[in-house]
C-alpha positions as CSV (number, residue, x, y, z in Angstrom):
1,X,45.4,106.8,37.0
2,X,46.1,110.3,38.8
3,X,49.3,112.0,37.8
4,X,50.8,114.6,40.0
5,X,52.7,117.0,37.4
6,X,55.1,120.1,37.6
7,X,56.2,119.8,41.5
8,X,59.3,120.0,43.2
9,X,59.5,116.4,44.6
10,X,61.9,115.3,47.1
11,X,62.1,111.4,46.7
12,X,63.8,111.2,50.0
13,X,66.1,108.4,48.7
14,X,66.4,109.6,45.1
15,X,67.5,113.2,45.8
16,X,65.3,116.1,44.9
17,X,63.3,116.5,41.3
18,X,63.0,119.7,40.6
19,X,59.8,119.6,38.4
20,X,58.7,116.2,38.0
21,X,55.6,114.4,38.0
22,X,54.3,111.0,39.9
23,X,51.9,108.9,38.5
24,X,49.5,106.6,41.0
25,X,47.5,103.3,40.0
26,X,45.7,101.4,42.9
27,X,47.2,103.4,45.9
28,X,51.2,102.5,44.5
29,X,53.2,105.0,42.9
30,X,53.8,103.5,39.6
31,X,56.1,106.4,38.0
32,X,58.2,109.3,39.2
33,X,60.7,111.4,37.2
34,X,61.2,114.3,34.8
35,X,59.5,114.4,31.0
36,X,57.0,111.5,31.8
37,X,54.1,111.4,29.2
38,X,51.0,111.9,30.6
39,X,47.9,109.4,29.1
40,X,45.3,111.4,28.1
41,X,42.9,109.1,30.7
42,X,45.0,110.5,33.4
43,X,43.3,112.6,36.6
44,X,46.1,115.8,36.5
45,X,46.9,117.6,39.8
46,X,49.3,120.5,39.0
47,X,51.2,120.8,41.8
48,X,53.4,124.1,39.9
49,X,55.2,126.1,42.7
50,X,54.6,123.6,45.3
51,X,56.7,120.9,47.0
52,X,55.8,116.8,47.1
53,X,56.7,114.9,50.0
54,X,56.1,111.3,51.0
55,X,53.3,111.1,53.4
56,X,55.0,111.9,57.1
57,X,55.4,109.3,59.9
58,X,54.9,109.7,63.3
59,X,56.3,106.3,65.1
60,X,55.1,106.8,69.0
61,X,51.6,108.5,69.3
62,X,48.5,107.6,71.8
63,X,46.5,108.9,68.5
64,X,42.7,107.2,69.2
65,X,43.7,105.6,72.5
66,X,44.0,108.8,74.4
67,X,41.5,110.8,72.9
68,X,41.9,114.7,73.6
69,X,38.5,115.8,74.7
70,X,37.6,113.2,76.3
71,X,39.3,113.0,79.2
72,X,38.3,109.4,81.4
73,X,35.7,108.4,78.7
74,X,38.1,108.4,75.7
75,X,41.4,107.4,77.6
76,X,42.4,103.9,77.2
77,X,46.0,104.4,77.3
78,X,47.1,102.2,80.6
79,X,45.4,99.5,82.2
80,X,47.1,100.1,85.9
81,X,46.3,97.0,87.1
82,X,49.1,95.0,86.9
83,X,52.8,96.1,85.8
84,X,53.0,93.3,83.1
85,X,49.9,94.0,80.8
86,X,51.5,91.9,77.7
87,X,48.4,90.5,76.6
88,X,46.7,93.2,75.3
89,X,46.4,95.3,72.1
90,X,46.5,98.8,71.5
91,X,44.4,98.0,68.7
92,X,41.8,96.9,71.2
93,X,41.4,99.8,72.6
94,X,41.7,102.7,69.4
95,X,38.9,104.7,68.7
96,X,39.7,105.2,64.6
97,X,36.9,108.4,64.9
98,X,38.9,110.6,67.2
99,X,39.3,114.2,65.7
100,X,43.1,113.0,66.2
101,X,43.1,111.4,62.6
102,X,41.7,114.4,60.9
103,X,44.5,116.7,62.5
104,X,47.2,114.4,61.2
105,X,45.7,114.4,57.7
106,X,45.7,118.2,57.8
107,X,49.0,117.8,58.9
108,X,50.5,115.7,56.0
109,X,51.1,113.0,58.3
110,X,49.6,109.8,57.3
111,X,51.2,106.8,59.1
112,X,51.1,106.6,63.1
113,X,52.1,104.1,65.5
114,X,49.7,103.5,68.3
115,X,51.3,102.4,71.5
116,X,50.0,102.2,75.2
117,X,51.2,104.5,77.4
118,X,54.1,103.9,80.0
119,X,52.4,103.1,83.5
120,X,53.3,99.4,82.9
121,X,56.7,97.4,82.5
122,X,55.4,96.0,80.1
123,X,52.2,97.7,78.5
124,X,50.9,95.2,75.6
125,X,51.6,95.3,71.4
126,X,51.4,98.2,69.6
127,X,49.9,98.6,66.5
128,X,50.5,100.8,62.9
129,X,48.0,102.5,60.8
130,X,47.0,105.0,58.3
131,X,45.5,108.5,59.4
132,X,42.4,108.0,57.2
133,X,40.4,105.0,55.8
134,X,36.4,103.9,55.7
135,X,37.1,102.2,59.0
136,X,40.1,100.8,61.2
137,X,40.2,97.6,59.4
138,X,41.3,99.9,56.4
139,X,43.0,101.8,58.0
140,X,45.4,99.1,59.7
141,X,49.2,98.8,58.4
142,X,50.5,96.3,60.9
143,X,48.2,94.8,64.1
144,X,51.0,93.7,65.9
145,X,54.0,96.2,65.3
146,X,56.0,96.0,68.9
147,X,55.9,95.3,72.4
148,X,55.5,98.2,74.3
149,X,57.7,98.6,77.6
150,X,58.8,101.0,79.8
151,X,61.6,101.8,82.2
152,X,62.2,104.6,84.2
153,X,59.8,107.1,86.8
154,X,56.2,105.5,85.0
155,X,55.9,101.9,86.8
156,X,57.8,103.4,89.8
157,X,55.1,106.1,90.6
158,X,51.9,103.9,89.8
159,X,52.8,101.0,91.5
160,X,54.9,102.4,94.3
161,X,52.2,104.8,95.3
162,X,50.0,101.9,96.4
163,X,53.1,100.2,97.8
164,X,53.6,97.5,95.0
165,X,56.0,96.8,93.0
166,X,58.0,98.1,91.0
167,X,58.5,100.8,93.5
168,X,62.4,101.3,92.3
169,X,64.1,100.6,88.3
170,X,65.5,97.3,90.6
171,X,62.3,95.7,90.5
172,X,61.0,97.2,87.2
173,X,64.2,95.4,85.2
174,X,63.4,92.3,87.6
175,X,59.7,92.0,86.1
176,X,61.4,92.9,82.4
177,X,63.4,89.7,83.0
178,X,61.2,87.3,84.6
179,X,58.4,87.9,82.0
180,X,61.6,87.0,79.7
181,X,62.3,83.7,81.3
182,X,59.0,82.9,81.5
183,X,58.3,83.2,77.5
184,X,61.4,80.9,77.3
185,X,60.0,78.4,79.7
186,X,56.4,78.8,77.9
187,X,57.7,78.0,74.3
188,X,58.1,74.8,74.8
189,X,54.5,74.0,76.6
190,X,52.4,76.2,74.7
191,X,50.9,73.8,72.6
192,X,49.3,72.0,75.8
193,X,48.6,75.6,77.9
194,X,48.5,78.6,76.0
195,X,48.8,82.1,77.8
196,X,48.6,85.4,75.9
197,X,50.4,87.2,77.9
198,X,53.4,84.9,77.2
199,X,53.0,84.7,73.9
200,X,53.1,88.4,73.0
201,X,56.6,88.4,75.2
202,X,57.5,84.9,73.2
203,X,57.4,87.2,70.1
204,X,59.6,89.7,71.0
205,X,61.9,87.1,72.3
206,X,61.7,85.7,69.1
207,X,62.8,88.7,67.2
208,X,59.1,88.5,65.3
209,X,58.0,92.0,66.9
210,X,60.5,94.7,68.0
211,X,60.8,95.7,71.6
212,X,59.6,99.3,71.8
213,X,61.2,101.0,75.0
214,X,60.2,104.0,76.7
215,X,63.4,105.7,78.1
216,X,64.4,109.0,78.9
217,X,67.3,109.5,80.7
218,X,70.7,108.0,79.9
219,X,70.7,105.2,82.9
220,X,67.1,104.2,81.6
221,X,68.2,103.9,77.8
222,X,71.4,102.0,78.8
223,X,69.6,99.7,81.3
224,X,67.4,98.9,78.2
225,X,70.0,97.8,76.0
226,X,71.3,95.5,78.6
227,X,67.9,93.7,78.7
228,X,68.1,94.2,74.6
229,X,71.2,92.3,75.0
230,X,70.7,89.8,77.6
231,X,67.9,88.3,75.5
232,X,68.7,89.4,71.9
233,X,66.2,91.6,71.3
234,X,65.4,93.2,68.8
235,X,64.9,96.7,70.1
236,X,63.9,100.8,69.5
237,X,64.3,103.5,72.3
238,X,61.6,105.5,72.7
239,X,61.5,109.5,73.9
240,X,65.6,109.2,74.2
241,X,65.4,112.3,76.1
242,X,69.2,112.0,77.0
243,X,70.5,110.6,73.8
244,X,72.2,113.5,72.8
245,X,74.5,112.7,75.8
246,X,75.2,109.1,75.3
247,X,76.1,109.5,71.2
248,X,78.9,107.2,71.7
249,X,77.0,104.2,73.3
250,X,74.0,104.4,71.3
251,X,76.1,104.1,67.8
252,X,77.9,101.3,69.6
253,X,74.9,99.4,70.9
254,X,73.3,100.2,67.3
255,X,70.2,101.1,68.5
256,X,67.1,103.7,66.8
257,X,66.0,106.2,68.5
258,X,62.6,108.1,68.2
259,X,62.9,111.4,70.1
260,X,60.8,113.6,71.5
261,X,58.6,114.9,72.4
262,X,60.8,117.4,72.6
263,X,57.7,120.8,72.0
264,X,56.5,120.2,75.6
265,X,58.2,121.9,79.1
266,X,60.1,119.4,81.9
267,X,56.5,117.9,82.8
268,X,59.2,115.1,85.1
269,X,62.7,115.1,86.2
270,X,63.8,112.8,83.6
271,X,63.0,115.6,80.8
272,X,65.7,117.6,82.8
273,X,68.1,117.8,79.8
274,X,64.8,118.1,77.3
275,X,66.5,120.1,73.4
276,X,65.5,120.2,70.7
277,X,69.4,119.5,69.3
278,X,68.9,115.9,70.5
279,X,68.0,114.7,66.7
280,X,70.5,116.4,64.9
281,X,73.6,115.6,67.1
282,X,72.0,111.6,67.0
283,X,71.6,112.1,63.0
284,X,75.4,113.6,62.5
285,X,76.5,110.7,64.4
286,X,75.1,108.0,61.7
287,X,72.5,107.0,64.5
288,X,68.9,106.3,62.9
289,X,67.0,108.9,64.5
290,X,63.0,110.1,63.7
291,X,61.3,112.5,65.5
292,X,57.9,111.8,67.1
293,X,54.9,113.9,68.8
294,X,54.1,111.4,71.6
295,X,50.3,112.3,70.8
296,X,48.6,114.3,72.6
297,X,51.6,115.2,74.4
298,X,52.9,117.3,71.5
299,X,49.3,117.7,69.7
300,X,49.7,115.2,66.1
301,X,49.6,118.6,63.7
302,X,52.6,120.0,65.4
303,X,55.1,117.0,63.8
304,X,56.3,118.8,60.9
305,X,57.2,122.1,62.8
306,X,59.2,120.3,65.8
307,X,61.1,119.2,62.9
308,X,61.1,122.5,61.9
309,X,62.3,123.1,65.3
310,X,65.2,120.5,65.0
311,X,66.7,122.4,62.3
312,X,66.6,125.1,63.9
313,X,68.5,123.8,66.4
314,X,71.3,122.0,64.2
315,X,69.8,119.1,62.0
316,X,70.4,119.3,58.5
317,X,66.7,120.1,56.7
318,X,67.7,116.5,55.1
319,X,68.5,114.5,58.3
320,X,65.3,116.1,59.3
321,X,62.9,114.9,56.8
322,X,64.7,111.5,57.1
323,X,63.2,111.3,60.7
324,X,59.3,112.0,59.4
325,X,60.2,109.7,56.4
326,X,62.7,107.0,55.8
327,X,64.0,106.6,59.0
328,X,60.4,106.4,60.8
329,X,59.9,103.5,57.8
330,X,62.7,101.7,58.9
331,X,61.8,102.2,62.6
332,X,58.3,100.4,61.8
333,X,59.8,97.7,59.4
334,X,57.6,99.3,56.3
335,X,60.5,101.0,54.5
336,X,59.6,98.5,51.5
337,X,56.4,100.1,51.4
338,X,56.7,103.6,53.0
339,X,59.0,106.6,53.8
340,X,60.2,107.6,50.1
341,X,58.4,108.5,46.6
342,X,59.6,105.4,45.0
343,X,58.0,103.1,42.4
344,X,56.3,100.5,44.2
345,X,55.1,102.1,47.7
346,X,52.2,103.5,48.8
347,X,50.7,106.7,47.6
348,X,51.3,108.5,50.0
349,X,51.5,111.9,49.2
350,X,51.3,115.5,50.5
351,X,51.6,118.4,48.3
352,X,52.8,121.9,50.2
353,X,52.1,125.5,50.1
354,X,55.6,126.2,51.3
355,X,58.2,124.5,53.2
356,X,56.8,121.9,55.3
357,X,59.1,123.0,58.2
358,X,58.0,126.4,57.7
359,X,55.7,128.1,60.5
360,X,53.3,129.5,57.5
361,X,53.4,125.7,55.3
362,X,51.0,123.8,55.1
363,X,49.4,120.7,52.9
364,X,47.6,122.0,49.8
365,X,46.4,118.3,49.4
366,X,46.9,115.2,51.3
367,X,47.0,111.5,49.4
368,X,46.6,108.5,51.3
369,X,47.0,104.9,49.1
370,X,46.0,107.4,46.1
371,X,42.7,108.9,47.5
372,X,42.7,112.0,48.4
373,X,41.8,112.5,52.4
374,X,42.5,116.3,52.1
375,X,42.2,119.2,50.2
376,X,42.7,123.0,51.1
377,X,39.8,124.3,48.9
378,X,37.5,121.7,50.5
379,X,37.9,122.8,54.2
């Protein structure tokens, strides 16, 4: 048993304990509140003058599939061979040793998605895991967490270059709905022919995996939602770039958004209207908003301060950790299990010298499932 004593906890869900304590058996949290007696058998970290937070999520990295330093050896983020790539897994192709991982853990962040990048319509599934663990199979939250698609300037410029298609957003939504139709036609062979490639789209079709769409400008997002609706999908946009300037039809069309990555210059023309206000006008509006990195676009480390950066900017410091916490849960379908210090979930923990929006915080110790994968005094 490890208790965490004397911290400022903010539950997330619960509202903020000003000196409370949290109390951890097998990786779940199995206690939090005020005046909690501590067993005598119990591992004590005082965590006096320092904030608790639930482990931060990031929900759209490249984290082990685009390796930093690697450059052509360690990048496995698109396979341009063919704009419909639904067969594969990013977990196929993640190296769960990239210096990434340890970054994150420094970081306080200690859930990622792991997606493909955008060069295809439709890249593959994406996967969820934890930023530390003896190995990936550890490390691994969800194997199949979303099929990864993308609209906008990506397909158009890889495959119109060599004078393929999709050389315009016709033709990419075209290939979005054929590989649609053709999961509808393959459900009801796939017993006598089975096709990977139609089964990962079946899925999504199926509402078993989320669509996860890359869109940045506002045509892009709403062309997405059409497809979302056509087929009754179940859906997330991605980057949502121009979200701040479509409030009204993304609270009507319902839809999450994961934004960002906003600490990065116009790198393309659909970044034109590129702020860092995008979260917090999404958030005021009642839209479930989280804010990602887009690893190693925005460098993993940097979530907490482009949050930091939100606020700034407008969000409420409690919309704001929403977006690294609960909302990112309920982005990835794990809020039963993530996002919050609540009895039950995971132990994921990180203890702060400071705010964690702060330019000078930073995690004084990192828990991941109950063991500890970081500690100041150690490094």
């Amino acid at each position: 048993m490890i208790a965490i004593t004397n911290g400022k906890i903010y539950t997330i869900t619960d509202g903020i304990i000003s000196n409370g304590t949290i109390f951890i058996e097998d990786g779940k949290i199995t206690a939090v509140g005020e005046n909690i007696a501590i067993p005598p058998q119990a591992e004590i970290i005082d965590a006096k003058g320092q904030i608790v937070t639930p482990g931060f999520i990031d929900v759209h990295t490249h984290l082990g599939i685009d390796e930093e330093i690697h450059n052509t050896v360690g990048d496995d983020t698109n396979e341009m061979t063919n704009p419909n790539t639904a067969e594969l897994r990013a977990i196929d192709g993640l190296n769960a040793y990239d210096i990434g991982f340890r970054d994150a853990c420094q970081a306080g962040v200690t859930t990622v998605m792991v997606t493909m990048g955008s060069a295809n319509v439709i890249g593959g599934v994406t996967c969820v895991i934890k930023t530390a663990g003896k190995n990936l199979q550890e490390m691994v939250v969800v194997p199949e967490a979303g099929l990864k698609m993308a609209f906008g300037e990506n397909p158009k410029r890889v495959y119109g270059s060599e004078h393929k298609s999709p050389a315009t957003r016709m033709a990419t939504m075209a290939i979005a709905r054929q590989a649609f139709f053709d999961a509808k036609s393959y459900k009801n062979k796939k017993e006598h022919d089975y096709n990977l490639k139609n089964e990962h789209v079946l899925w999504a079709l199926e509402r078993k995996i989320p669509v996860r769409a890359h869109a940045h400008r506002a045509d892009d997002i709403m062309t997405a939602i059409r497809l979302r609706d056509e087929f009754d999908l179940d859906m997330v946009i991605e980057h949502g770039t121009d979200g701040h300037l479509i409030v009204d039809e993304l609270l009507e069309a319902h839809i999450p958004v994961a934004v960002g990555p906003s600490f990065s210059n116009r790198a393309k023309v659909e970044m034109e209207h590129v702020t860092f206000k995008t979260p917090g006008i999404l958030a005021k509006a009642d839209i479930t908003v989280a804010i990602i990195t887009d690893h190693p676009c925005t460098p993993i480390q940097y979530l907490p301060l482009c949050a930091g950066l939100a606020v700034k900017e407008g969000m409420s410091e409690t919309d704001a950790l929403k977006a690294l916490t609960i909302n990112a849960a309920k982005i990835l379908k794990l809020e039963y299990r993530l996002g919050s210090i609540s009895v039950g979930k995971d132990a994921d923990l990180t203890i702060w010298h400071g705010h964690p929006f702060a330019v000078d915080g930073q995690p004084e110790r990192v828990l991941i499932n109950g063991v500890n994968v970081y500690h100041k005094e150690s490094f």
